[in-house]
Structures are given as C-alpha cells and as structure tokens.
PDB file with one MODEL, atoms N, CA, C and O in Angstrom:
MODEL        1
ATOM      1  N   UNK A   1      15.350  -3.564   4.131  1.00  0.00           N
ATOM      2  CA  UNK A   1      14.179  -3.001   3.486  1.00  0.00           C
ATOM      3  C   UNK A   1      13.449  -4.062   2.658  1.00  0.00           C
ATOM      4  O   UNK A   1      12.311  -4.347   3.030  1.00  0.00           O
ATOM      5  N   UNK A   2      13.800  -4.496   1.909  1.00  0.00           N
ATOM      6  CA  UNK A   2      13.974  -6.193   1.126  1.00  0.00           C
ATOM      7  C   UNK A   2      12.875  -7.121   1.819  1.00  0.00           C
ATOM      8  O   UNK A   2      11.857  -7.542   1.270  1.00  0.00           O
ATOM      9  N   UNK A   3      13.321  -7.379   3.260  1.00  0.00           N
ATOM     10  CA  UNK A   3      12.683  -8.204   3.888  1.00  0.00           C
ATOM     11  C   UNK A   3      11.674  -7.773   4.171  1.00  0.00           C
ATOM     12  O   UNK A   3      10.710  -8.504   3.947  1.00  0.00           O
ATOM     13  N   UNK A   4      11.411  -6.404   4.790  1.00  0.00           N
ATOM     14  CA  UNK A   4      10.390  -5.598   5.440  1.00  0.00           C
ATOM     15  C   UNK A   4       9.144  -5.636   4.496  1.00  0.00           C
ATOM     16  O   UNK A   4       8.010  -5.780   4.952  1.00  0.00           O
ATOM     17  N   UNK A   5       9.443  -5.480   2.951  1.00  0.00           N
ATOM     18  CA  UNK A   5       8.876  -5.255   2.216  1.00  0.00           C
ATOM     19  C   UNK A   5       7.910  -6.987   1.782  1.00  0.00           C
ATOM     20  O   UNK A   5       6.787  -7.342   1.422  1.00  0.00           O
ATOM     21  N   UNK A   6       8.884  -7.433   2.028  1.00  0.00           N
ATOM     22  CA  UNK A   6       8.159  -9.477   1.862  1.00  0.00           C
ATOM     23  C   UNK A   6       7.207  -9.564   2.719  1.00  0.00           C
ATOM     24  O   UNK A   6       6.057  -9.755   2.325  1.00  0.00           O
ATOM     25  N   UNK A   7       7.418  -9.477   3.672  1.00  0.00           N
ATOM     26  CA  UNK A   7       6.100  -9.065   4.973  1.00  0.00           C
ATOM     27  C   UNK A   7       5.322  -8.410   5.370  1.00  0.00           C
ATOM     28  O   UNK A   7       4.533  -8.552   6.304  1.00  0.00           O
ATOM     29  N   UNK A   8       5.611  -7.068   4.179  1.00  0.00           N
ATOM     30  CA  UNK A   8       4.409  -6.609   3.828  1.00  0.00           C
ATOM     31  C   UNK A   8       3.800  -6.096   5.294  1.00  0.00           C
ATOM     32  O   UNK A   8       2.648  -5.822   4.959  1.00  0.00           O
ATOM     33  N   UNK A   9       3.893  -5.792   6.774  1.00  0.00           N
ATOM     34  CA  UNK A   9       3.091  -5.644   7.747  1.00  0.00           C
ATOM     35  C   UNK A   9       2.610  -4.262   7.771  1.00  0.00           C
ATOM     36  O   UNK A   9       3.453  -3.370   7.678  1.00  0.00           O
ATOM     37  N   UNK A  10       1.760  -4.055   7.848  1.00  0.00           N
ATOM     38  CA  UNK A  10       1.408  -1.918   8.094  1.00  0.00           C
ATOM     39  C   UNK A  10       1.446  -1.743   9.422  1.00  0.00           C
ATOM     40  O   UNK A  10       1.613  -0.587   9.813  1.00  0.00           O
ATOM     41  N   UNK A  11       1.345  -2.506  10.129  1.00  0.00           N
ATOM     42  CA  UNK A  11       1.832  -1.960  11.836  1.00  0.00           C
ATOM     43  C   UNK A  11       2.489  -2.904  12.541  1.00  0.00           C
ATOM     44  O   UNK A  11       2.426  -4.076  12.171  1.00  0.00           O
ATOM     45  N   UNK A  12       3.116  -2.590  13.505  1.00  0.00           N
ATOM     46  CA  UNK A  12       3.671  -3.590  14.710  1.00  0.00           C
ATOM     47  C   UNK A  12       3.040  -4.285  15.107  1.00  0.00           C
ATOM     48  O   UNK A  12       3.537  -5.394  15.303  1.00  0.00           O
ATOM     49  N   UNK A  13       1.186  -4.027  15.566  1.00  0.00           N
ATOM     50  CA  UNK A  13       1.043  -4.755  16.197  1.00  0.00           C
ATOM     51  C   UNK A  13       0.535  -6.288  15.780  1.00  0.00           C
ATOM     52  O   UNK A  13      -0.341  -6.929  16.359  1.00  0.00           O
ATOM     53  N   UNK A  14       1.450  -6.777  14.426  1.00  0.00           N
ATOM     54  CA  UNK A  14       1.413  -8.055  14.572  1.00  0.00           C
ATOM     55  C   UNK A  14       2.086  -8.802  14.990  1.00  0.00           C
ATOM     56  O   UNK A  14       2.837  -8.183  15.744  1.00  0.00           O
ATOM     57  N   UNK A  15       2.466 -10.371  14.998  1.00  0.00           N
ATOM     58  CA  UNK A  15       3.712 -10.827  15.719  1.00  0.00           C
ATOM     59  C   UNK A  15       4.576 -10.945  14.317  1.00  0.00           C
ATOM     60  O   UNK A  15       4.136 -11.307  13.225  1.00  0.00           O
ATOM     61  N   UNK A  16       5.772 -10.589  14.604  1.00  0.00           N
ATOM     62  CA  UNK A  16       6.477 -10.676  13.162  1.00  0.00           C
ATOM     63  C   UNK A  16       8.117 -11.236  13.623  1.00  0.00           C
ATOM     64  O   UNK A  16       8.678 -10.911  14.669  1.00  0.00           O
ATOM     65  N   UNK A  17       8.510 -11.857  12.896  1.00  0.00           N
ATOM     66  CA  UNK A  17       9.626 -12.205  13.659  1.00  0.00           C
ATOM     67  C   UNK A  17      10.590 -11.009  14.316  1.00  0.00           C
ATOM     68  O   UNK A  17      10.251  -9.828  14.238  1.00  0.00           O
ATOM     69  N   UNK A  18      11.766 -11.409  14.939  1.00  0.00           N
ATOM     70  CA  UNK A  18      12.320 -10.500  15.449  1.00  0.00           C
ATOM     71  C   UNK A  18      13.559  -9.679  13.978  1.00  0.00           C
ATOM     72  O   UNK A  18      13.920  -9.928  12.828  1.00  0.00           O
ATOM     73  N   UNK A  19      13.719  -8.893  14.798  1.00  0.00           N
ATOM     74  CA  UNK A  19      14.185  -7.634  13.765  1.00  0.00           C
ATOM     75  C   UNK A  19      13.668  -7.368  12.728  1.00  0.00           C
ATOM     76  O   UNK A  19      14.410  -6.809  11.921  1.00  0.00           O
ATOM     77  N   UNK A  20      12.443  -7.593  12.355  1.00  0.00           N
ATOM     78  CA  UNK A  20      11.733  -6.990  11.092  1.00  0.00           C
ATOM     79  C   UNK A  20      10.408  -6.377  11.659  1.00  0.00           C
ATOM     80  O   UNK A  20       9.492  -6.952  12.246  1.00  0.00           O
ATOM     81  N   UNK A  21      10.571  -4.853  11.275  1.00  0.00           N
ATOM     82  CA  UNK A  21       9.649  -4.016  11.604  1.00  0.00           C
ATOM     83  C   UNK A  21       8.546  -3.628   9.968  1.00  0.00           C
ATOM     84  O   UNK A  21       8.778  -3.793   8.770  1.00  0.00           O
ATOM     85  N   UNK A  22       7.155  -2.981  10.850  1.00  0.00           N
ATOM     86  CA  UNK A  22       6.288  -2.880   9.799  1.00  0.00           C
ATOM     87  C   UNK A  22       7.155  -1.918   8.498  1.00  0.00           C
ATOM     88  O   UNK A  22       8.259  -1.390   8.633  1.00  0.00           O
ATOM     89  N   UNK A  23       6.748  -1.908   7.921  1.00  0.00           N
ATOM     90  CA  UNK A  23       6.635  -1.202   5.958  1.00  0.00           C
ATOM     91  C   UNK A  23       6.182  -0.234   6.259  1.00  0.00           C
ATOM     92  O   UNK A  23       7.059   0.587   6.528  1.00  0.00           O
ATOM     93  N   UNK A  24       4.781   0.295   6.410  1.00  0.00           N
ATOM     94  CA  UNK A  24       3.777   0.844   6.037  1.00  0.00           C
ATOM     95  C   UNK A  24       2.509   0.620   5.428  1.00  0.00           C
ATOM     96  O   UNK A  24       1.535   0.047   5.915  1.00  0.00           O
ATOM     97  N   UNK A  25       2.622   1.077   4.441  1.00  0.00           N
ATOM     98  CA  UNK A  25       1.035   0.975   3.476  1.00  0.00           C
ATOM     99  C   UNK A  25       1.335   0.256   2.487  1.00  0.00           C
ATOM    100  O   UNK A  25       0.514   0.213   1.571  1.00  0.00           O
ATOM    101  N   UNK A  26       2.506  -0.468   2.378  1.00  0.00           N
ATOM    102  CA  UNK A  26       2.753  -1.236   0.929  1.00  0.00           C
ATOM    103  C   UNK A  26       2.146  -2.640   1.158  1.00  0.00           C
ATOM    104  O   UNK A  26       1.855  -3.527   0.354  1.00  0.00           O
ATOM    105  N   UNK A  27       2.047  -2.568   2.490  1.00  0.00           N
ATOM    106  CA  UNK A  27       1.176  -4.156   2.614  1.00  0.00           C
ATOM    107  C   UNK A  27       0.023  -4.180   1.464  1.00  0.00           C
ATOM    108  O   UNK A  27      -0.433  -5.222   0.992  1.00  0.00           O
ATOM    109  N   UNK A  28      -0.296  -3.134   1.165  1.00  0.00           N
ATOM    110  CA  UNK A  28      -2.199  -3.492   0.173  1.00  0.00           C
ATOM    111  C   UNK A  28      -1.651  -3.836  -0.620  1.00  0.00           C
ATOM    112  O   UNK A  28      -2.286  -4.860  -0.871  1.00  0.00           O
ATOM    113  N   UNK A  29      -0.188  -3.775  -1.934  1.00  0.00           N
ATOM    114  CA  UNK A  29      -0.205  -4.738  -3.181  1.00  0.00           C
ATOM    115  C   UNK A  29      -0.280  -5.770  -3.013  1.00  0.00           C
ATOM    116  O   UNK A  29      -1.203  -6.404  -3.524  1.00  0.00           O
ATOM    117  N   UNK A  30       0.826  -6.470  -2.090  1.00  0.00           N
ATOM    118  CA  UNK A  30       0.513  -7.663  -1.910  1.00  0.00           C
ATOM    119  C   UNK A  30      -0.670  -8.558  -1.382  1.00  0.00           C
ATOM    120  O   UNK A  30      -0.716  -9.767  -1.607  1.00  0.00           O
ATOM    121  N   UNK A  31      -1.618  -7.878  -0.667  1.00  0.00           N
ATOM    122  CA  UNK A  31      -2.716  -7.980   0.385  1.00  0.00           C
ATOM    123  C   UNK A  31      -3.821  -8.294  -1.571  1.00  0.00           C
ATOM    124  O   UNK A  31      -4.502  -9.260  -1.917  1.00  0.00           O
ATOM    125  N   UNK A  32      -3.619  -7.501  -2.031  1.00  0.00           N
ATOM    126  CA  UNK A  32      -4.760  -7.352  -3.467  1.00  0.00           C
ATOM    127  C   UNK A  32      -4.588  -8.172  -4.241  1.00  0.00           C
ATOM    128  O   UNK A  32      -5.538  -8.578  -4.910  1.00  0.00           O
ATOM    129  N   UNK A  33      -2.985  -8.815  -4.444  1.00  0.00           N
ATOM    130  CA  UNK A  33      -2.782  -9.927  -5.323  1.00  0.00           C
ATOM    131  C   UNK A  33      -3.591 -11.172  -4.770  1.00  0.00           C
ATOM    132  O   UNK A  33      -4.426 -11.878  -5.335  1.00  0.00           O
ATOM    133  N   UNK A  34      -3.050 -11.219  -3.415  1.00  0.00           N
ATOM    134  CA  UNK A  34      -3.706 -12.480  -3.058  1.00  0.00           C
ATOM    135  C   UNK A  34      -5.077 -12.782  -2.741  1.00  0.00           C
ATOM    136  O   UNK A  34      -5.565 -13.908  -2.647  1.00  0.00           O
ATOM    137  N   UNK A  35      -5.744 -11.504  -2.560  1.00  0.00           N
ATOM    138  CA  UNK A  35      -7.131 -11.607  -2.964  1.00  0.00           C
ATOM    139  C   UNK A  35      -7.494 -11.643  -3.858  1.00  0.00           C
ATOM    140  O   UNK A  35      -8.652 -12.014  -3.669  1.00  0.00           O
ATOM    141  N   UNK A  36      -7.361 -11.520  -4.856  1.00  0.00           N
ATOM    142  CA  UNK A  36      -7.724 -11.126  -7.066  1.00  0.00           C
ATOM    143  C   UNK A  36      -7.704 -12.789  -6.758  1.00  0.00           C
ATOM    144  O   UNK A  36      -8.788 -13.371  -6.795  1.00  0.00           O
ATOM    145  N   UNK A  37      -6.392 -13.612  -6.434  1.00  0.00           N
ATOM    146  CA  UNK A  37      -5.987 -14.501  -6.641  1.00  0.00           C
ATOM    147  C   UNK A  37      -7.350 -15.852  -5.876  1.00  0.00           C
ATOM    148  O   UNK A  37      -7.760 -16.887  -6.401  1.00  0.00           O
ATOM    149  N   UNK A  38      -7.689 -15.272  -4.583  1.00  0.00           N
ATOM    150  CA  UNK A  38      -8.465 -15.839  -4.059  1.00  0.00           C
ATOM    151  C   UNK A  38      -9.792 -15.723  -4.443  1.00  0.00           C
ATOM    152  O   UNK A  38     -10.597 -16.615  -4.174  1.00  0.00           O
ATOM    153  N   UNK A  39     -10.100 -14.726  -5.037  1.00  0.00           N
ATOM    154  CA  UNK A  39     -11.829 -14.965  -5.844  1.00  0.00           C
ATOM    155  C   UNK A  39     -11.710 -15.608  -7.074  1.00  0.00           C
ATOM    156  O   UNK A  39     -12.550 -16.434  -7.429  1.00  0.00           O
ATOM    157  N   UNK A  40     -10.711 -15.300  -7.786  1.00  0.00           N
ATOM    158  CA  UNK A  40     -10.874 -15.692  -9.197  1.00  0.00           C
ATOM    159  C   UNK A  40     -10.607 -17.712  -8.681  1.00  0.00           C
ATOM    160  O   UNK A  40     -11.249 -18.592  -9.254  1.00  0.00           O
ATOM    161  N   UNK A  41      -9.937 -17.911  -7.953  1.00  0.00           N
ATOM    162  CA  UNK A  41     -10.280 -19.619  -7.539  1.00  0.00           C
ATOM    163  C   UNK A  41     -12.057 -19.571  -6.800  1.00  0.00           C
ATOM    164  O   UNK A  41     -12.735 -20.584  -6.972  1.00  0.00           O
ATOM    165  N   UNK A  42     -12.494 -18.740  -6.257  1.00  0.00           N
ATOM    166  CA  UNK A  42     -13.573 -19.171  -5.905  1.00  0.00           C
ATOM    167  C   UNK A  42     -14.432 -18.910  -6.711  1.00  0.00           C
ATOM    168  O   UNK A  42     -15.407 -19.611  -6.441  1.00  0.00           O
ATOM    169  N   UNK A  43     -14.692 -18.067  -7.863  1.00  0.00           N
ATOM    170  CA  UNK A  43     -15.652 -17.890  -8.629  1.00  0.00           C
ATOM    171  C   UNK A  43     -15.720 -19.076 -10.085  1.00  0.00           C
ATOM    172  O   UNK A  43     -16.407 -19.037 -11.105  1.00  0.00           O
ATOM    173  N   UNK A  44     -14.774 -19.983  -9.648  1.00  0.00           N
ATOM    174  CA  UNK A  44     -14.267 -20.938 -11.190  1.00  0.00           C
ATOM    175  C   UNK A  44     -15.126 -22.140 -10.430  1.00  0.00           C
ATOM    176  O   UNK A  44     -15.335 -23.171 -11.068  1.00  0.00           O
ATOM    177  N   UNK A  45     -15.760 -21.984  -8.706  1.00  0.00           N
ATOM    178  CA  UNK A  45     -16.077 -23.590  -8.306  1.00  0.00           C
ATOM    179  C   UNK A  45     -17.056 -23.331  -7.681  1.00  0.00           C
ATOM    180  O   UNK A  45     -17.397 -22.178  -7.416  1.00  0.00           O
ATOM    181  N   UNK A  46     -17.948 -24.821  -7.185  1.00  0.00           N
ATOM    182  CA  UNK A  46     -19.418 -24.073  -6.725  1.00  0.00           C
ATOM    183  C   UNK A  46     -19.343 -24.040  -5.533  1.00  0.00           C
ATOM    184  O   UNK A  46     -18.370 -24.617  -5.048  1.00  0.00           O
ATOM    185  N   UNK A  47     -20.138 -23.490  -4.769  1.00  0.00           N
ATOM    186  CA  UNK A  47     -20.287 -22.664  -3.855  1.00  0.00           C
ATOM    187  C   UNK A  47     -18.793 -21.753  -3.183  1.00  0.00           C
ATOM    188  O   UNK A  47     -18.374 -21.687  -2.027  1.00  0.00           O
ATOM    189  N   UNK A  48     -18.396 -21.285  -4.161  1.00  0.00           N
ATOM    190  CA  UNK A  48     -17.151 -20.247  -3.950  1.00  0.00           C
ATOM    191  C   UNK A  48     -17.069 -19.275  -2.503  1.00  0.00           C
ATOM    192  O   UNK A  48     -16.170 -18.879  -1.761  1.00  0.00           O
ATOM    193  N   UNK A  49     -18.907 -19.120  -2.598  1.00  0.00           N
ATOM    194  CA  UNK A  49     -19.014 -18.087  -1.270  1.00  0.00           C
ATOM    195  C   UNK A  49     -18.446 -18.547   0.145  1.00  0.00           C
ATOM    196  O   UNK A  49     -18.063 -17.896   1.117  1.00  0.00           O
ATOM    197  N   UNK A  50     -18.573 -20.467  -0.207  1.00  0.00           N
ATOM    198  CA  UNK A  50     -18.222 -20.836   1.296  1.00  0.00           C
ATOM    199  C   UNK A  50     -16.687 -21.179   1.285  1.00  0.00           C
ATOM    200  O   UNK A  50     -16.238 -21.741   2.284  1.00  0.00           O
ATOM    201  N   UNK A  51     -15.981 -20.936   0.406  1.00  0.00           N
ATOM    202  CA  UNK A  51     -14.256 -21.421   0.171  1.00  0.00           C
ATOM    203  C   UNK A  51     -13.985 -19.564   0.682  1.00  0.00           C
ATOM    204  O   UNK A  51     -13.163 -19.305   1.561  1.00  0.00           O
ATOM    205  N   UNK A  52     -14.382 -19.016   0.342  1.00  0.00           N
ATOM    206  CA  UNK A  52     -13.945 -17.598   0.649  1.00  0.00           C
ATOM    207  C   UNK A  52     -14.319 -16.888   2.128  1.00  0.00           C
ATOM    208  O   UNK A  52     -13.647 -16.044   2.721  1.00  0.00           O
ATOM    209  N   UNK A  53     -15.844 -17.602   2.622  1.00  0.00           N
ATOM    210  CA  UNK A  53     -16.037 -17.415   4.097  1.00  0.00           C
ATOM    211  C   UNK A  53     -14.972 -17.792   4.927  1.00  0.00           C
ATOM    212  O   UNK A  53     -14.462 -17.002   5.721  1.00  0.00           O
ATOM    213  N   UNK A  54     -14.531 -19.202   4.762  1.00  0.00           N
ATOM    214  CA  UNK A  54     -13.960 -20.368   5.305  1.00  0.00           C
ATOM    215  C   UNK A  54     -12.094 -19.497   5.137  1.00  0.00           C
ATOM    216  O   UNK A  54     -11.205 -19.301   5.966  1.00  0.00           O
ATOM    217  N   UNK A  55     -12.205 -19.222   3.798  1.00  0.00           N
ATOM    218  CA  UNK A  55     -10.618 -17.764   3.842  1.00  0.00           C
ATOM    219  C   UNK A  55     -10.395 -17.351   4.679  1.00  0.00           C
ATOM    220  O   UNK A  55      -9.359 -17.562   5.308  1.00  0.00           O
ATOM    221  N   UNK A  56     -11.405 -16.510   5.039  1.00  0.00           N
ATOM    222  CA  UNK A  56     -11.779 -15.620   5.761  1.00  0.00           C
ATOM    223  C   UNK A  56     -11.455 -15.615   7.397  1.00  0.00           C
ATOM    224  O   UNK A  56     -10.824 -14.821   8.095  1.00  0.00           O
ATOM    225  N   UNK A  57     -12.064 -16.673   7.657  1.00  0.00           N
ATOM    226  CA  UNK A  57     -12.140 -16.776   9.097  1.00  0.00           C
ATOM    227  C   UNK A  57     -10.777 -17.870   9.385  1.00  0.00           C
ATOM    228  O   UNK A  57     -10.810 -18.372  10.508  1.00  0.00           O
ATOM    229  N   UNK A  58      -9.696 -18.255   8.583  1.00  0.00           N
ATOM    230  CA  UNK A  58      -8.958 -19.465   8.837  1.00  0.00           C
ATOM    231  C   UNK A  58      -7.430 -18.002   8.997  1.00  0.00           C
ATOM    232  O   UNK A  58      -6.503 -17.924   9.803  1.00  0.00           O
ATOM    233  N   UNK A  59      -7.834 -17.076   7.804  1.00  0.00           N
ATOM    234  CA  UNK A  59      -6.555 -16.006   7.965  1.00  0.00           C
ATOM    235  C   UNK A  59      -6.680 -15.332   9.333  1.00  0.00           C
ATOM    236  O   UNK A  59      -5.960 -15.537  10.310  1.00  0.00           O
ATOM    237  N   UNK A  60      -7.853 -14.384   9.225  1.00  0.00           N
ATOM    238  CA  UNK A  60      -7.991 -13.633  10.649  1.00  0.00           C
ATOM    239  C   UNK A  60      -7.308 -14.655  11.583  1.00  0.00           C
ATOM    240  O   UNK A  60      -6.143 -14.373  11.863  1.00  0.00           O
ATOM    241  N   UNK A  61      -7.784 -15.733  12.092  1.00  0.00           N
ATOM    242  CA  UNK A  61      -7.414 -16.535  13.111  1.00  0.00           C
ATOM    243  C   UNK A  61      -5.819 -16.757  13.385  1.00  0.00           C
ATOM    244  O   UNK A  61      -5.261 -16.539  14.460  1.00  0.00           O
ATOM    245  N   UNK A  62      -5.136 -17.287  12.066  1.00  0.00           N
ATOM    246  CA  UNK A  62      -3.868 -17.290  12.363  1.00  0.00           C
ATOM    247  C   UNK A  62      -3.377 -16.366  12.531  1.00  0.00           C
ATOM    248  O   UNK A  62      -2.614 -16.217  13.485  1.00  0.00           O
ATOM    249  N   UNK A  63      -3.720 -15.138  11.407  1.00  0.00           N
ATOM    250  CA  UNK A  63      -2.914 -13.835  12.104  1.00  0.00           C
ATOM    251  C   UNK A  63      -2.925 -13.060  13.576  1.00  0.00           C
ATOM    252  O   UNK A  63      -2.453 -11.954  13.841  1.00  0.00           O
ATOM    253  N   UNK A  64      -3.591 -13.961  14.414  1.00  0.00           N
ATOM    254  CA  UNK A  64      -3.361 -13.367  15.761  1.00  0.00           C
ATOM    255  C   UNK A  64      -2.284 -13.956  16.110  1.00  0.00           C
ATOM    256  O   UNK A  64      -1.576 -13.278  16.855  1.00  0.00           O
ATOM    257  N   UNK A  65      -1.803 -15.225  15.781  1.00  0.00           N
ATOM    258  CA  UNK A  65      -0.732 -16.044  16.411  1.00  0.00           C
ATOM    259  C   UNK A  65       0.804 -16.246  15.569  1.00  0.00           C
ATOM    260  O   UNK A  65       1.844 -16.753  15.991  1.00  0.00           O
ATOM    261  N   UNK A  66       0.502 -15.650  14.242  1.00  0.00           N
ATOM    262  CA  UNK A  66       1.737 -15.344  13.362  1.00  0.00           C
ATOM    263  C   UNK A  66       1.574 -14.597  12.095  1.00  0.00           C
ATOM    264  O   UNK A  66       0.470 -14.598  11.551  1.00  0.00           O
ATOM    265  N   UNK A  67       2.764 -13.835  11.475  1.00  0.00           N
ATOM    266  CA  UNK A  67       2.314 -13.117  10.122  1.00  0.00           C
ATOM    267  C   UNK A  67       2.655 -13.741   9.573  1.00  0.00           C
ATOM    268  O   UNK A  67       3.474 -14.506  10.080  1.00  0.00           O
ATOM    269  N   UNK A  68       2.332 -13.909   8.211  1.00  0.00           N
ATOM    270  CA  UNK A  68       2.731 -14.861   7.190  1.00  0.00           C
ATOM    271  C   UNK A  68       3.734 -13.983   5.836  1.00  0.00           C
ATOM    272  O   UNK A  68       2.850 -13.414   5.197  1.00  0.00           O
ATOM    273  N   UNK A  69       4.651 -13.752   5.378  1.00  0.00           N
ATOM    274  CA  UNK A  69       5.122 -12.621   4.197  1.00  0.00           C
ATOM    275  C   UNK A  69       4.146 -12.592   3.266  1.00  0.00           C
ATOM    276  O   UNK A  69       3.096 -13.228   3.168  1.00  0.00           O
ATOM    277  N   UNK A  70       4.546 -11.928   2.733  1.00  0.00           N
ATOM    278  CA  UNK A  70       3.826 -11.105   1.378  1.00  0.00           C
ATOM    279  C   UNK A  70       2.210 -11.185   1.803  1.00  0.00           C
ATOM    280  O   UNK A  70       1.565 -11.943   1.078  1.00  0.00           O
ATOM    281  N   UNK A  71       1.600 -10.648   2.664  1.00  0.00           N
ATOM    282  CA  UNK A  71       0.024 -10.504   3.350  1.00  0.00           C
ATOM    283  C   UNK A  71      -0.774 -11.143   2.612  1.00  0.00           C
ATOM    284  O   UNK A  71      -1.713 -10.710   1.944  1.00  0.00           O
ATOM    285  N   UNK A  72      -0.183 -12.773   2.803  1.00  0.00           N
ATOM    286  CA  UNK A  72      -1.225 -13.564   2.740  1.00  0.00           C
ATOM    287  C   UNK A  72      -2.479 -13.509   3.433  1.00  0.00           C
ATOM    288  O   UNK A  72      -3.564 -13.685   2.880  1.00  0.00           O
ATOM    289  N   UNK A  73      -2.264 -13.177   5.068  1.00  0.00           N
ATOM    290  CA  UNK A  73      -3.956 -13.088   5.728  1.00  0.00           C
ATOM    291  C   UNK A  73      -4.199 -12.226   5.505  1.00  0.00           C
ATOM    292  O   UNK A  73      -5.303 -12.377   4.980  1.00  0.00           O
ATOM    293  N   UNK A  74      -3.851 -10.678   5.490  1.00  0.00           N
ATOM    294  CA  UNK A  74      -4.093  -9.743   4.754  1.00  0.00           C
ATOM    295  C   UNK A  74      -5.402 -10.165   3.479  1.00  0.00           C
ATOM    296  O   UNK A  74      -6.610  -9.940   3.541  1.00  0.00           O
ATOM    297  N   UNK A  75      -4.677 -10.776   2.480  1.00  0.00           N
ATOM    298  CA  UNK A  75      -5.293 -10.946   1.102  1.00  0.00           C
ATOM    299  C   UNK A  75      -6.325 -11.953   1.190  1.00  0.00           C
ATOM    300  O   UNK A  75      -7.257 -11.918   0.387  1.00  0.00           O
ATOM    301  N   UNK A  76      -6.234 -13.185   2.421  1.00  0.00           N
ATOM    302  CA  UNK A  76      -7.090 -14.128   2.512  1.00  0.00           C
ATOM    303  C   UNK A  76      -8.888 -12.595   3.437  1.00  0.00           C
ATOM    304  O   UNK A  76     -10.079 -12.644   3.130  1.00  0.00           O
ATOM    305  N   UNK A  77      -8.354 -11.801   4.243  1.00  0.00           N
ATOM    306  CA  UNK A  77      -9.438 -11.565   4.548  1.00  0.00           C
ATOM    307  C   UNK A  77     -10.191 -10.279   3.845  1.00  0.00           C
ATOM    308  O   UNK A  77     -11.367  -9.956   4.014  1.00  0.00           O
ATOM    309  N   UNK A  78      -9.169  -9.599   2.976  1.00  0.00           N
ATOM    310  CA  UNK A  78      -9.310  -8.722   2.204  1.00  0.00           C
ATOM    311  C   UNK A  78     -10.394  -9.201   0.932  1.00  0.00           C
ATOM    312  O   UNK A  78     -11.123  -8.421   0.320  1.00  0.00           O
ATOM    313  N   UNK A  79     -10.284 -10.931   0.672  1.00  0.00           N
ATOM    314  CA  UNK A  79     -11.202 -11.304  -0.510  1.00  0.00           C
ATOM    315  C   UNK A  79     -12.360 -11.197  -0.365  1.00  0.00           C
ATOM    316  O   UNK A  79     -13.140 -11.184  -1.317  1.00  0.00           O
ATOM    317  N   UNK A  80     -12.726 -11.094   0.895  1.00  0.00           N
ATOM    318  CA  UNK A  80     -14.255 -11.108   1.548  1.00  0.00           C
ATOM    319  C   UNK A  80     -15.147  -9.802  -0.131  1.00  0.00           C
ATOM    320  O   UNK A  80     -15.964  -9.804  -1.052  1.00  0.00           O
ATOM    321  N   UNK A  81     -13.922  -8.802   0.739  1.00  0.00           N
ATOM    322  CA  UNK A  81     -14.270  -7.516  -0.085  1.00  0.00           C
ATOM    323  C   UNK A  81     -14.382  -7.341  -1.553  1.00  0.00           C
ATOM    324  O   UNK A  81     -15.307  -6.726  -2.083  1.00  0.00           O
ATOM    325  N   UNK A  82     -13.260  -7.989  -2.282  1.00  0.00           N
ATOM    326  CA  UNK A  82     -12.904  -8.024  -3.949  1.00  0.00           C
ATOM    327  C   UNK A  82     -14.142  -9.345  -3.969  1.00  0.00           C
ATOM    328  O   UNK A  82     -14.828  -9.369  -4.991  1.00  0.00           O
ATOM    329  N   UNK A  83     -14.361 -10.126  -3.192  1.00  0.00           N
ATOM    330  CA  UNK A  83     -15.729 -10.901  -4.068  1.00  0.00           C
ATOM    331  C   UNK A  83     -17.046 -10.078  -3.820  1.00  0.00           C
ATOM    332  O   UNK A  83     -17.772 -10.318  -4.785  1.00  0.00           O
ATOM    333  N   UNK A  84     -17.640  -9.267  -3.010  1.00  0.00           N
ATOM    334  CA  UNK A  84     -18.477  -8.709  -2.741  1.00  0.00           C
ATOM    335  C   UNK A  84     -18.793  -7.764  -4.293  1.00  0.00           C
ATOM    336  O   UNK A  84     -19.489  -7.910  -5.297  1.00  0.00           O
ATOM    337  N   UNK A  85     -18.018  -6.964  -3.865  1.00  0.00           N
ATOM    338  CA  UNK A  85     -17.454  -5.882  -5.157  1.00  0.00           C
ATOM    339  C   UNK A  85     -17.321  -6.269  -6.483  1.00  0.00           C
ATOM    340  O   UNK A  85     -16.923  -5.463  -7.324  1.00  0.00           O
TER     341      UNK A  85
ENDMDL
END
C-alpha cells in the first residue's frame, strides 16, 4: 500500500513498474504539491510563463513512456492550471 501510495497513479493505464497497481484519487496531493511547488519557482523568475509551458509539455511527454512516484508529471502538468488560477 506504502508503495502504491509513492506513485501516486489514479489508473493503470500508465506504465508503472511491475507489481504496483494504481491508488486511486490520492494521486491529486501529491500531483498539487508539486505544482504549488512549480509556480511558486516560476513566479520568483522572468518569464515564468515559459519555464511552466516548457513543464508542461517535457511531463506529458515522458509520462507516456514512464511514471515517475509521487506525480511528479501529474504536478508538472497540473501547474499549467495552479498558475492560470
């Protein structure tokens, strides 16, 4: 459960290593930290909008080809949103 919970995944269909299945919905704490975490670095430097685009499109991408624990791409594409907002 321990582990499941580090990886944070809400569904299968990511690639996740073997024997660790999704969580559920607990992926969003971790998914929110690391976004809070990712605006508040982009709003301290200039042009923040393009360090957070550049987030954006570097997480989506890897997460087709691996998950990372605690929903880092999750939180990298989730910042789009917490900087908008």
């Amino acid at each position: 459960m321990t582990i499941r919970a580090l990886y944070g995944a809400g569904s299968d269909s990511v690639k996740l290593p073997p024997g660790i299945s999704a969580i559920g919905a607990i992926w969003f704490l971790p998914a929110l930290l690391w976004a809070l975490i990712i605006v508040k670095y982009a709003i301290s430097v200039k042009y923040g909008f393009i360090f957070i685009f550049f987030n954006v499109i570097v997480s989506y991408i890897f997460s087709k080809y691996i998950w990372l624990p605690l929903s880092i791409q999750a939180g990298g594409v989730a910042a789009i949103f917490v900087y908008i907002g």
